[in-house]
BASESE-607419 format. One line per field, with one value per residue (C-alpha): x, y negated, z negated; residue number from 1; residue in one letter. Coordinates in Angstrom, 2 decimals. Layout:
<nodes>
u	c(X_...) .
v	c(Y_...) .
w	c(Z_...) .
nr	c(NUM_...) .
rest	c(A_...) .
</nodes>
This chain:
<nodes>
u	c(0.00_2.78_4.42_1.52_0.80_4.36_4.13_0.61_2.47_4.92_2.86_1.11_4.09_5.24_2.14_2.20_6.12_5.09_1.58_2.76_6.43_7.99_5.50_7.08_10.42_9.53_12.50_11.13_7.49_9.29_8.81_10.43_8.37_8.47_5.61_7.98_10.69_8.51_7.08_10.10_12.34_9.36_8.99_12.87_13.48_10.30_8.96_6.32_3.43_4.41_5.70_2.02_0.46_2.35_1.87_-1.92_-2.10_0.64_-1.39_-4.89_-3.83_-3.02_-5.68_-8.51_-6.48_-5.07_-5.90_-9.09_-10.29_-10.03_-7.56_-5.39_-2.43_-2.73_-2.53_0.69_2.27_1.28_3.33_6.13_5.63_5.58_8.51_11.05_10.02_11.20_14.66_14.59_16.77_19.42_19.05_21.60_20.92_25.24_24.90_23.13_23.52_20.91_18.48_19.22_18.75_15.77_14.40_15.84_13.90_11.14_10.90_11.23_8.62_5.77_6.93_7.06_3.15_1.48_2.93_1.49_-1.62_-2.42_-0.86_-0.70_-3.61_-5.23_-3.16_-0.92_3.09_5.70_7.33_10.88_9.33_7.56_11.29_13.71_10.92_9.34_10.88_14.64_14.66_11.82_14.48_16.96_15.45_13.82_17.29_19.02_15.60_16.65_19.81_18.62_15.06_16.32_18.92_15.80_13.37_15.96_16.44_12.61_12.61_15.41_13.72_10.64_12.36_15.96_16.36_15.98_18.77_21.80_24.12_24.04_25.94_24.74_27.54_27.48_30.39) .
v	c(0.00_-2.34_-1.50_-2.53_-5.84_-6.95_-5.84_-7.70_-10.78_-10.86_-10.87_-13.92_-15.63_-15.02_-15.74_-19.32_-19.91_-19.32_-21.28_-24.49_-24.67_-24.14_-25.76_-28.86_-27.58_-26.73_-27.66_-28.22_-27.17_-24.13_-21.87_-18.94_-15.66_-15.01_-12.18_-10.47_-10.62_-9.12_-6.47_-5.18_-4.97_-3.05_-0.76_0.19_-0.04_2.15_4.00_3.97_4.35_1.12_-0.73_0.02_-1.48_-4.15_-4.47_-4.61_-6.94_-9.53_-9.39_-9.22_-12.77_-14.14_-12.67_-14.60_-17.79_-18.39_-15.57_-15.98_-12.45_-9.85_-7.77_-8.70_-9.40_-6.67_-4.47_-6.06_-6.17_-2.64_-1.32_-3.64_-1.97_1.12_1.26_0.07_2.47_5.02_3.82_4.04_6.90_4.80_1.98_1.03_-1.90_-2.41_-3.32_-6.10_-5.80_-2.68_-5.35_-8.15_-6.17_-4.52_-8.01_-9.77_-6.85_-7.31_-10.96_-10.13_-7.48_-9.81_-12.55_-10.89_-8.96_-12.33_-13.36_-10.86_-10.92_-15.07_-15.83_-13.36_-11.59_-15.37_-15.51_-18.17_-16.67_-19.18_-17.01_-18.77_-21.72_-19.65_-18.06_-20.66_-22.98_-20.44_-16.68_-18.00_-20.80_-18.63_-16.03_-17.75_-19.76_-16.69_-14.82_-17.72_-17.60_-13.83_-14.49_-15.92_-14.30_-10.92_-10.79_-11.89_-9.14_-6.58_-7.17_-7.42_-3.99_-2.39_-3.67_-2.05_1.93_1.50_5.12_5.03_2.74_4.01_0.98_-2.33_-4.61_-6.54_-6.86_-9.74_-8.71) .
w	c(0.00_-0.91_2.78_4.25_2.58_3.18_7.02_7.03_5.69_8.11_10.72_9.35_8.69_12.22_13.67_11.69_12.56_15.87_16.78_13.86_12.88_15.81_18.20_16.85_18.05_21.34_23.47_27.23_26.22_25.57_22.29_21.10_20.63_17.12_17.43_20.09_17.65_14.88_16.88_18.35_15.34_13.57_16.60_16.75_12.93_11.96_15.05_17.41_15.11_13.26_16.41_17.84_15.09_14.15_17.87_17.83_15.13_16.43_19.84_17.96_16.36_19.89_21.21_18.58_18.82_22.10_24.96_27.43_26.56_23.43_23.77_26.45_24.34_22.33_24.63_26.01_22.52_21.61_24.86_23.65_19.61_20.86_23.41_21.55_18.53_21.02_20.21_16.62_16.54_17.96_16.02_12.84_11.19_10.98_14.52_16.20_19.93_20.44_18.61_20.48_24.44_22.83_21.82_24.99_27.07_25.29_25.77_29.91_29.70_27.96_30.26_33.55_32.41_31.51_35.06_36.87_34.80_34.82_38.01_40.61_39.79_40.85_43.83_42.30_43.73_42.27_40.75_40.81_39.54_36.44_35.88_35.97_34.15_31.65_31.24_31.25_28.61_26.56_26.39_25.40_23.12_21.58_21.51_19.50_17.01_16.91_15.50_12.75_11.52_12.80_9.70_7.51_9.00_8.32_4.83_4.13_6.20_4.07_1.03_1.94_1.70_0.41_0.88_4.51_5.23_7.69_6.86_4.85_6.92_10.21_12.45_14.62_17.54) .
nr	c(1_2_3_4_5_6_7_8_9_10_11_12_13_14_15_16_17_18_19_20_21_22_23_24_25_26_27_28_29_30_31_32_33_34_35_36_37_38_39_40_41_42_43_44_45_46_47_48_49_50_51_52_53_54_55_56_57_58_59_60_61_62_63_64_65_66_67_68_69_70_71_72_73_74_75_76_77_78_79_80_81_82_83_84_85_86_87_88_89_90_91_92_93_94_95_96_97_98_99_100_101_102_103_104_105_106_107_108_109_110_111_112_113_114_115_116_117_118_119_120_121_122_123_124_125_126_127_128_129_130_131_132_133_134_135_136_137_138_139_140_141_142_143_144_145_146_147_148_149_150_151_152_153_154_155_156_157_158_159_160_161_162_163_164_165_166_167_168_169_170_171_172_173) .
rest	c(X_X_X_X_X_X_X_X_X_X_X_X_X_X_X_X_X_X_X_X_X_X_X_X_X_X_X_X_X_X_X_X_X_X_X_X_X_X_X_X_X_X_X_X_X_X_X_X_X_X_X_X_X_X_X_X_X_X_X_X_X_X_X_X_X_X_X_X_X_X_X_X_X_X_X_X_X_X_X_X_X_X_X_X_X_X_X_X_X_X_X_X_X_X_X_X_X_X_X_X_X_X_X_X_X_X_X_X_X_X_X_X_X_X_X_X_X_X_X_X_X_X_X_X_X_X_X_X_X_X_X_X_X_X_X_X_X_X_X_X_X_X_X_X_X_X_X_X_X_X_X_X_X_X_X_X_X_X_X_X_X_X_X_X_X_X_X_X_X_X_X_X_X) .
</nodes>
């Protein structure tokens, strides 16, 4: 139960970073995506089951607040929770670069979907406008965001089952 309410409060707390805090530091009418961030290092830190969920709810919140139809993100962000819980047997928290690909992959795969999905879908085809202008600073952006909250989400994560833990340290090289 106490899993649960902590994973249910980081998703709140990501959703608000996200939608308030950090639409103030938009850079370009860019923002980083902190429910990306969220979802994938639950999916590769604690599986596919919780990377699905996590998932759902992170796109669930979008969904209610900010998407033209239920659903729609969550679908998208369950795909992203539950692919990159299939590399949670390759994951070590000692190490940072499987995280940040994962993440970075991540970011491409929700961008490139809600491009097919809102644009081409209406017959709308600039896509080297919508990636030089949207998908390349998001993902940077949300990469340098990773750097810092990832280290955070971690130690909540390790926090939540000590005895699970491979390694303590984050190596960041």
């Amino acid at each position: 139960m106490k899993k649960i309410l902590i994973i249910t409060l980081m998703v709140l707390c990501a959703f608000l970073l996200q939608s308030s805090v950090f639409s103030y530091l938009e850079f370009a009418g860019i923002i980083p995506n902190i429910m990306i961030i969220l979802t994938a290092s639950f999916g590769f830190m604690r599986g596919e089951k919780t990377g699905l969920l996590v998932g759902f709810f992170c796109g669930l919140l979008s969904d209610i607040f900010f998407g033209p139809v239920i659903g729609l993100y969550s679908l998208i962000y369950m795909y992203i929770g539950f692919l990159n819980g299939l590399f949670s047997r390759l994951f070590y928290p000692h190490d940072i670069k499987l995280p940040l690909v994962l993440i970075s992959f991540s970011d491409l795969l929700y961008s490139f979907t809600c491009y097919f999905i809102f644009f081409v879908l209406r017959s709308r085809f600039a896509f080297e406008y919508y990636f030089l202008h949207i998908i390349l600073p998001e993902l940077f952006y949300t990469i340098l965001v990773t750097l810092v909250l990832y280290p955070v989400i971690l130690f909540i994560n390790n926090r939540l089952d000590p005895k699970e833990v491979k390694g303590s340290d984050i190596d960041f090289v």
